[in-house]
VEXDREN-2710 file (C-alpha; in Angstrom, 1 decimal):
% VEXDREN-2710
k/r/px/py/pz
1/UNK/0.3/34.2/17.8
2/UNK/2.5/31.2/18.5
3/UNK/5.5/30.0/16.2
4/UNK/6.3/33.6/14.8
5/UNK/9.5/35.2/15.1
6/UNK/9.3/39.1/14.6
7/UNK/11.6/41.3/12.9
8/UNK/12.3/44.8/11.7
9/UNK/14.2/45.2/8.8
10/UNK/16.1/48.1/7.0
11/UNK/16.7/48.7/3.1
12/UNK/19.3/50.7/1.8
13/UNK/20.6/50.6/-1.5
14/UNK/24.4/50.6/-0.3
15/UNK/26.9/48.0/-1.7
16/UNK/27.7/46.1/1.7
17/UNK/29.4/43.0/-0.4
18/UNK/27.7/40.6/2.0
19/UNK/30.0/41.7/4.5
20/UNK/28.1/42.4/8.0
21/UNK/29.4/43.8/11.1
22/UNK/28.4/43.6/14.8
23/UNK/30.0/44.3/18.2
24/UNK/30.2/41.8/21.1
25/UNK/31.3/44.7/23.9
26/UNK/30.5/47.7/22.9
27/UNK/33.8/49.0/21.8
28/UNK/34.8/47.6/19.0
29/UNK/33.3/45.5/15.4
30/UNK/34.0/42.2/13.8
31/UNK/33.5/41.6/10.3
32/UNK/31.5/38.5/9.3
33/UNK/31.1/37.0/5.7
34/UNK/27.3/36.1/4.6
35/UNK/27.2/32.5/3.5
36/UNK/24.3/31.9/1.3
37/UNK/24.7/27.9/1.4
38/UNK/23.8/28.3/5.1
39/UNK/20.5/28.3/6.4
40/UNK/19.6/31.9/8.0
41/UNK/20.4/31.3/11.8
42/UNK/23.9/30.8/10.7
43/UNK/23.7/34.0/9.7
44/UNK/22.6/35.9/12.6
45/UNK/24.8/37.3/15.3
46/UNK/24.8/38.7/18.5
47/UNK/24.7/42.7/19.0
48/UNK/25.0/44.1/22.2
49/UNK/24.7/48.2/20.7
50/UNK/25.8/48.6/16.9
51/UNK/26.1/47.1/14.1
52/UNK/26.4/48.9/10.5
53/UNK/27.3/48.0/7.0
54/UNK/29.0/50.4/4.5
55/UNK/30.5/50.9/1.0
56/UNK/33.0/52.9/-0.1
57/UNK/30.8/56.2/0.8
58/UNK/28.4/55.7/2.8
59/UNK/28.0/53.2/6.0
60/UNK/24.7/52.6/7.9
61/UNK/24.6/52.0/11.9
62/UNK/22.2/51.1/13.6
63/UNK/22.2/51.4/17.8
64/UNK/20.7/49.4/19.7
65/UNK/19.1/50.0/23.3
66/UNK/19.9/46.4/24.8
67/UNK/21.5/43.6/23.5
68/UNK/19.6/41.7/20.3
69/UNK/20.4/39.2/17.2
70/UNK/20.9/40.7/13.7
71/UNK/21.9/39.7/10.4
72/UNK/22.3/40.9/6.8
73/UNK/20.9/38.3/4.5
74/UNK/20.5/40.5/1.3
75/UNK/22.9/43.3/0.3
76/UNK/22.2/46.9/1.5
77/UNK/19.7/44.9/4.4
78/UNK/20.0/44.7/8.3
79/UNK/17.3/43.2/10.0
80/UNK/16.9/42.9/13.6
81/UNK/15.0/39.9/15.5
82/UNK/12.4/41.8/17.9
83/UNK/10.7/38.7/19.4
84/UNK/10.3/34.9/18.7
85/UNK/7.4/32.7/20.3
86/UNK/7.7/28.9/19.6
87/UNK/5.4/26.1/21.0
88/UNK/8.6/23.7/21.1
89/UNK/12.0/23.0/21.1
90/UNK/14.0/24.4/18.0
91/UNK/16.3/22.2/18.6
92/UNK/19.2/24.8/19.5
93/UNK/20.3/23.9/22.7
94/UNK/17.5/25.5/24.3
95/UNK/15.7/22.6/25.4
96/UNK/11.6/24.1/25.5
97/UNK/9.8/26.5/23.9
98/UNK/9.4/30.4/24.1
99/UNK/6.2/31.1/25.4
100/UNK/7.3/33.6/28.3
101/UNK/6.7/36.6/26.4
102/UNK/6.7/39.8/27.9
103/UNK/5.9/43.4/26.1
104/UNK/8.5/46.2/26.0
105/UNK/10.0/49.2/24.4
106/UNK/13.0/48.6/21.4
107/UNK/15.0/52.0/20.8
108/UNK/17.1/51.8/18.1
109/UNK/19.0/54.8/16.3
110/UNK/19.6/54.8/13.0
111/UNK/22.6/57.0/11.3
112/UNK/24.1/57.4/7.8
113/UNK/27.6/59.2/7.3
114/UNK/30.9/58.7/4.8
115/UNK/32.4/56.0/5.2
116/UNK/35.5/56.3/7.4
117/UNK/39.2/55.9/6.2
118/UNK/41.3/53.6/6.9
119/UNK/39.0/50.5/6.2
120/UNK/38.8/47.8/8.4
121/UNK/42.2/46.4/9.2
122/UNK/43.5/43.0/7.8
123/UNK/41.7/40.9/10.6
124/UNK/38.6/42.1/10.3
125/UNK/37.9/44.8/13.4
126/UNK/36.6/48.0/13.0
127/UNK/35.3/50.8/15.2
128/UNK/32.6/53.2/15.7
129/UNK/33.1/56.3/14.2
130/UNK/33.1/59.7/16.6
131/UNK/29.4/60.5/15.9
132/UNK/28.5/56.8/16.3
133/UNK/30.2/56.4/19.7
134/UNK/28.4/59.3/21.0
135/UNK/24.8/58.1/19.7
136/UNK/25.2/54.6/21.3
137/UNK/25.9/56.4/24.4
138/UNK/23.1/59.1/24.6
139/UNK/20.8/55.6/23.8
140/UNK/22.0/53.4/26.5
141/UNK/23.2/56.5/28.7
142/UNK/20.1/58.6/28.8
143/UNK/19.1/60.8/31.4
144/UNK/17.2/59.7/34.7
145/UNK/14.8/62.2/35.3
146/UNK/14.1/62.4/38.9
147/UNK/11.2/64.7/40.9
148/UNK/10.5/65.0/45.0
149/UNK/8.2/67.0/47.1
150/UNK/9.2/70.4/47.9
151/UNK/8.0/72.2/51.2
152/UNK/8.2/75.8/51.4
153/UNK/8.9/78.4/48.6
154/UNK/11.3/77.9/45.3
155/UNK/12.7/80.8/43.8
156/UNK/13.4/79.5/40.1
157/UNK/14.7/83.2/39.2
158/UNK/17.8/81.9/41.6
159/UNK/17.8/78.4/40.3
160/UNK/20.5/77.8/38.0
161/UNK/20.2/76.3/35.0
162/UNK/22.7/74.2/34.9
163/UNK/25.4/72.7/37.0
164/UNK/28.7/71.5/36.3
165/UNK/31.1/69.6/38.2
166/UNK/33.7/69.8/35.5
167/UNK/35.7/72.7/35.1
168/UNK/35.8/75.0/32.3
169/UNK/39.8/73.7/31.2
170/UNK/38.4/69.8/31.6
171/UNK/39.9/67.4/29.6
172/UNK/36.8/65.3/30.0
173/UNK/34.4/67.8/29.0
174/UNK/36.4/68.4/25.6
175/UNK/38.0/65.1/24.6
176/UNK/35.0/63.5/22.7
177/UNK/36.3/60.0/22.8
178/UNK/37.1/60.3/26.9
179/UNK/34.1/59.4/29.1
180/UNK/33.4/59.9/32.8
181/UNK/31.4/56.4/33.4
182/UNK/30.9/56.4/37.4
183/UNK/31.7/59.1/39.9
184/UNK/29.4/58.5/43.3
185/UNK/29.6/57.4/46.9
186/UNK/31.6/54.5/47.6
187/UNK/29.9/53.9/51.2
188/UNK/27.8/56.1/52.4
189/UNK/28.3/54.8/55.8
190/UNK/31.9/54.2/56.2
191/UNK/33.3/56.2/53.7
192/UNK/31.2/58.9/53.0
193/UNK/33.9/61.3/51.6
194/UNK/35.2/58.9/49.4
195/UNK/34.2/58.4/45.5
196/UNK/34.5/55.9/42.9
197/UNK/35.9/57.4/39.3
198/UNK/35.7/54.8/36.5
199/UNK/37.2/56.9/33.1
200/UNK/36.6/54.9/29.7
201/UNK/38.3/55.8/26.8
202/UNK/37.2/54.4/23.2
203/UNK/38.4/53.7/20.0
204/UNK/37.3/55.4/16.7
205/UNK/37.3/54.9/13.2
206/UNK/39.5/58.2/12.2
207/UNK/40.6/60.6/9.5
208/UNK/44.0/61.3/9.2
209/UNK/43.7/64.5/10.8
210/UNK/42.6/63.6/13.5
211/UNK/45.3/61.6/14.7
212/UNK/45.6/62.5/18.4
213/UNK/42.6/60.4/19.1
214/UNK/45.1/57.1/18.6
215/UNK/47.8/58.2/21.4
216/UNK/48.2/58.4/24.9
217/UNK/46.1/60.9/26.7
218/UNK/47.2/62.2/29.8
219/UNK/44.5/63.9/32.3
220/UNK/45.5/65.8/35.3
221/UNK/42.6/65.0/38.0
222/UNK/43.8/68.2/39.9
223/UNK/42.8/70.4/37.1
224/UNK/39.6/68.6/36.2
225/UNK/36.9/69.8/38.8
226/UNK/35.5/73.0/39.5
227/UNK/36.2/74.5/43.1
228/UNK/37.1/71.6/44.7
229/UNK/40.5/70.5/45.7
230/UNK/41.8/66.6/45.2
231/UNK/42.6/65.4/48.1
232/UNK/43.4/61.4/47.7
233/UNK/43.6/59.8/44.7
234/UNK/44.3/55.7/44.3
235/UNK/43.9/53.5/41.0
236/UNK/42.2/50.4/41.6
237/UNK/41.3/47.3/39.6
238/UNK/38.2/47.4/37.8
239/UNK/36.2/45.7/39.9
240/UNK/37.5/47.7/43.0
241/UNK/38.8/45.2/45.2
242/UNK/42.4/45.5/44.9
243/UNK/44.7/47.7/45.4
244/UNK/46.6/49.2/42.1
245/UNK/48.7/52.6/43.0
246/UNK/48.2/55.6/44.9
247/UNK/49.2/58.7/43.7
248/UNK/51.0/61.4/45.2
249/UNK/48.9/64.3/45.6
250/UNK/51.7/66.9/45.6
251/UNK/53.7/65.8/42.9
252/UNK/51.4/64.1/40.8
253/UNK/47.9/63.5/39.8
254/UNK/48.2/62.4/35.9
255/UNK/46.4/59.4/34.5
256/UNK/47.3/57.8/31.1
257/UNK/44.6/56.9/28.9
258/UNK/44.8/54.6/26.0
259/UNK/42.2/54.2/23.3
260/UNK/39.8/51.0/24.4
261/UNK/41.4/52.0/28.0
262/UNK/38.6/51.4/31.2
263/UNK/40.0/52.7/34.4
264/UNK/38.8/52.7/38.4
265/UNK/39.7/55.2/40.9
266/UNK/38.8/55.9/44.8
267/UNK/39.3/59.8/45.3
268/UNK/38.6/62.2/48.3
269/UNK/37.4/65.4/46.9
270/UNK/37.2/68.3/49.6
271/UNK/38.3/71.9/50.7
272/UNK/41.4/70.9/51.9
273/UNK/44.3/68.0/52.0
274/UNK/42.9/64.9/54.2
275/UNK/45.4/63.1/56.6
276/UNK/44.9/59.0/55.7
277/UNK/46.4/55.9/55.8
278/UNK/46.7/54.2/52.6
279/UNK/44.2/51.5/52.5
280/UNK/46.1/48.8/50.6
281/UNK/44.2/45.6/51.7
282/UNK/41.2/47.1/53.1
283/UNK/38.6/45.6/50.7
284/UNK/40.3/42.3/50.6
285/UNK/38.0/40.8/53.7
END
C-alpha cells in the first residue's frame, strides 16, 4: 500500500476539554490546546513515552515503547500514528518520500486511575503519576533475558532464587520515585574495580499526603548495598568526563536528591578501604 498513514486510536468517554498532553523527555507533561481551525498535523505532537488526557476523575495514559507522534482530535480520543508510506514529498521539510518501511513490534500500555490533585500548574506542566512512572519504566526498562552453555552439573536445589545487590534498609529499593539507572564496569581493562552509579529521581503528580515525595532526599551510599563495603566514591557530570566532588568516605557518603534530579557517580565497591589518588583530570585527555 503506498500513500497510507496508519494509526491506532483509543475512545474513552472522558471529558478531556480538547486539552492534550505529551512529554518531550520522559519526565515531565506539556499541555497543548486542540485547534479545530487547523488542519490535523498541527495537531499532532511528539511523544517520546506518555501522553494521557483526563477529567476531573479519571485520566487516561498511554505508554509508549519508543518515541511516536500523537494527537487528540476528538474529545475523550488519543490516537497514535504507527506508520506512514508516501510516494512523494509532503511538503514538510522532508524533502522525498517514505518508502523505507521496515516491520516491527509497538508496545504500548494503557492505564486508567483518578485523576491526581493538584491539577496542572498555571503554565501548563504536569507529571506522571506514581503508578504511571513505574509502568513507562517496566516498558522501556524490561528485562534482558540472557542464557549460556553450562558444562558439568547444576544443582538448582542450591540455586537461589533471587539475588539482590541492595540491602534490606535501601533507600532505593523503597523510595518508589528513586531509580538506580546504571551501575556496571567503567573499564574493564584499566579500571576494573571501578563502577559507574547514575541515580534518577522523578517527579510525580501527588496527593497531599504524600508530600515527602516533593523534598530533598538524602541517600547514604554506605548503607545502601549488601555485604559490601564503599570504598571511593566521586560525583561526576553526567556525561562522566569531569570531575564534580569526591566524597570523604569516613565522614560522609550522603547524596541529595531532588525530584527531576539525574546524578553520575564513579565508586569502588570492595572488602576493604582502597588507597588512590584522586583522579581529578584523568578523563579529560
Amino acid at each position: 500500500m503506498i500513500d497510507k498513514e496508519f494509526i491506532v486510536r483509543y475512545e474513552t468517554d472522558i471529558d478531556s476539554k480538547s486539552l492534550f498532553y505529551t512529554d518531550l523527555q520522559g519526565l515531565s507533561l506539556k499541555k497543548s490546546k486542540r485547534r479545530d481551525d487547523r488542519p490535523i498535523q498541527h495537531n499532532y505532537y511528539p511523544i517520546t513515552t506518555t501522553a494521557f488526557i483526563q477529567d476531573d476523575n479519571t485520566r487516561f495514559t498511554i505508554h509508549t515503547q519508543h518515541p511516536v507522534g500523537g494527537a487528540s482530535l476528538i474529545d475523550g480520543n488519543i490516537e497514535i500514528m504507527l506508520d506512514r508510506r508516501l510516494s512523494s514529498d509532503d511538503n514538510r521539510g522532508l524533502g522525498q518520500g517514505v518508502t523505507d518501511n521496515r516491520a516491527y513490534i509497538s508496545a504500548m500500555h494503557l492505564t486508567f486511575e483518578d485523576t491526581p490533585h493538584p491539577s496542572p500548574d498555571a503554565n501548563g506542566w504536569s507529571f506522571p503519576s506514581m503508578y504511571s512512572n513505574w509502568r513507562s519504566l517496566v516498558i522501556n526498562n524490561s528485562p534482558i533475558a540472557l542464557s549460556s552453555e553450562w558444562e558439568g552439573d547444576l544443582n538448582l536445589e542450591s540455586t537461589p532464587s533471587s539475588i539482590s545487590l541492595l540491602s534490606s534498609n535501601s533507600l532505593l529499593s523503597k523510595q518508589k520515585d528513586t531509580h538506580l539507572i546504571t551501575l556496571k564496569v567503567r573499564d574493564p581493562y584499566d579500571c576494573p574495580d571501578d563502577l559507574i552509579l547514575i541515580l534518577m529521581r522523578t517527579h510525580t503528580d501527588i496527593k497531599s499526603d504524600n508530600r515527602r515525595y516533593q523534598k530533598t532526599l538524602t541517600i547514604n551510599l554506605k548503607e545502601e548495598f549488601k555485604d559490601i563495603s564503599l570504598s571511593y566514591l566521586e560525583e561526576r557530570t553526567l556525561t562522566l568526563m569531569y570531575h564534580k566532588n569526591t566524597f570523604n568516605i569516613m565522614n560522609n557518603t550522603n547524596i541529595d536528591l531532588t525530584p527531576l534530579d539525574i546524578k553520575s557517580f564513579i565508586v569502588t565497591l570492595s572488602p576493604s578501604f582502597s588507597k588512590r589518588k584522586t583522579p581529578a583530570n584523568e578523563w579529560d585527555d
